[in-house]
C-alpha positions as CSV (number, residue, x, y, z in Angstrom):
1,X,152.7,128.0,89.5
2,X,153.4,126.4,85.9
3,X,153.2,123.2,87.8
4,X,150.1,123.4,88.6
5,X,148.8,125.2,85.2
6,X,150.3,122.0,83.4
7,X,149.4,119.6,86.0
8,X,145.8,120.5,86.9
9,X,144.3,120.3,83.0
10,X,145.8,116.9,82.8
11,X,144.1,115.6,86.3
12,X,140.8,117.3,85.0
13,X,140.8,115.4,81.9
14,X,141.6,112.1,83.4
15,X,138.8,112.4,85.7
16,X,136.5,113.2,82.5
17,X,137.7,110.3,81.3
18,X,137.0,108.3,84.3
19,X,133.5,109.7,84.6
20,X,132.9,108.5,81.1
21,X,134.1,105.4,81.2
22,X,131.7,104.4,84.7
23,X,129.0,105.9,82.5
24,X,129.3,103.9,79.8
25,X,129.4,100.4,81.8
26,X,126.4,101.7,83.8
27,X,124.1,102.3,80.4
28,X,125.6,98.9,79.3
29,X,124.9,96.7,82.3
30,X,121.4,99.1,82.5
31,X,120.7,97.7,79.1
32,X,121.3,94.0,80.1
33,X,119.3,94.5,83.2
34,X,116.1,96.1,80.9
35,X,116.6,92.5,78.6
36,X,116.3,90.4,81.3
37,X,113.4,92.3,82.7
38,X,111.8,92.6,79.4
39,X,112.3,88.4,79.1
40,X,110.5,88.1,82.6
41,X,107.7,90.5,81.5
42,X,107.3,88.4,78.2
43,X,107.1,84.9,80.5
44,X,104.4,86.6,82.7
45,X,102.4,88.1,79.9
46,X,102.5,84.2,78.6
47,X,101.6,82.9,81.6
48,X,98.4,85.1,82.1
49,X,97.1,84.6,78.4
50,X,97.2,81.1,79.0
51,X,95.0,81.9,81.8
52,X,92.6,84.1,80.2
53,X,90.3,81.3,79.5
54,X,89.9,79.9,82.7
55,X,89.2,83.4,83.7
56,X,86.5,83.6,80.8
57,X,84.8,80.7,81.9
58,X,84.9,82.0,85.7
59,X,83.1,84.9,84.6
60,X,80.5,83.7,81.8
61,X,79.6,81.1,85.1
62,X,79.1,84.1,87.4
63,X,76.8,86.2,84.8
64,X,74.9,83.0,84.6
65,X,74.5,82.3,88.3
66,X,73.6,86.1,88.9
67,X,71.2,85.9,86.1
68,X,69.1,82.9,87.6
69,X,69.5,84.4,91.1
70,X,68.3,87.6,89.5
71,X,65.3,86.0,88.4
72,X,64.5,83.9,91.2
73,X,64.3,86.9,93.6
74,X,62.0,88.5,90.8
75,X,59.7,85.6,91.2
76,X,60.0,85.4,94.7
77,X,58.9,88.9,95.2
78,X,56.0,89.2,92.5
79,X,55.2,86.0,94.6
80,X,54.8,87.8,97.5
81,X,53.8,91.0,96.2
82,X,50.8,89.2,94.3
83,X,49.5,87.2,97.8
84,X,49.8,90.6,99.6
85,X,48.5,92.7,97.6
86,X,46.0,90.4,96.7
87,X,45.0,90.6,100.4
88,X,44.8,94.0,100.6
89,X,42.7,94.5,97.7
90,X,40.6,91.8,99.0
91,X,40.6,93.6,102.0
92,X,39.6,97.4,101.0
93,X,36.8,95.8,98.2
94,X,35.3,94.0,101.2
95,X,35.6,97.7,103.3
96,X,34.2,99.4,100.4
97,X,31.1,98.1,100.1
């Protein structure tokens, strides 16, 4: 029994020791991993800001294309609207007198 009251404490704190040491390499090679991710993150934030002018230009183009679409179906339709109802009104004078 004193065996094992001598023996036991000594296995318990060689395991704690074990324990501690994995955890220790895994927060260091955790840390190494997060640099090398962080570098990666960096390169693609560079990457996309370089691109953030072509992307600019992409949309100021497409605001002006929408615009001038805009306005030609407005014409268009007051076109339209004007020779039919033009008609119509021509039609209900002519029925109203």
């Amino acid at each position: 029994m004193e065996f094992w009251l001598s023996f036991l404490p000594i296995i318990i704190y060689a395991l704690i020791i074990i324990i501690l040491v994995v955890g220790i390499i895994l927060v260091i090679r955790s840390i190494k991993t997060v640099k090398k991710v962080e570098k990666v993150v960096d390169n693609v934030n560079d990457k996309v800001e370089s691109l953030d002018e072509v992307f600019n230009v992409i949309d100021f183009t497409t605001d002006k294309i929408a615009s001038f679409t805009d306005k030609v179906v407005d014409g268009v339709t007051g076109l339209f609207g004007k020779v039919f109802l033009s008609k119509k009104k021509d039609n209900k004078e002519d029925t109203d007198e």
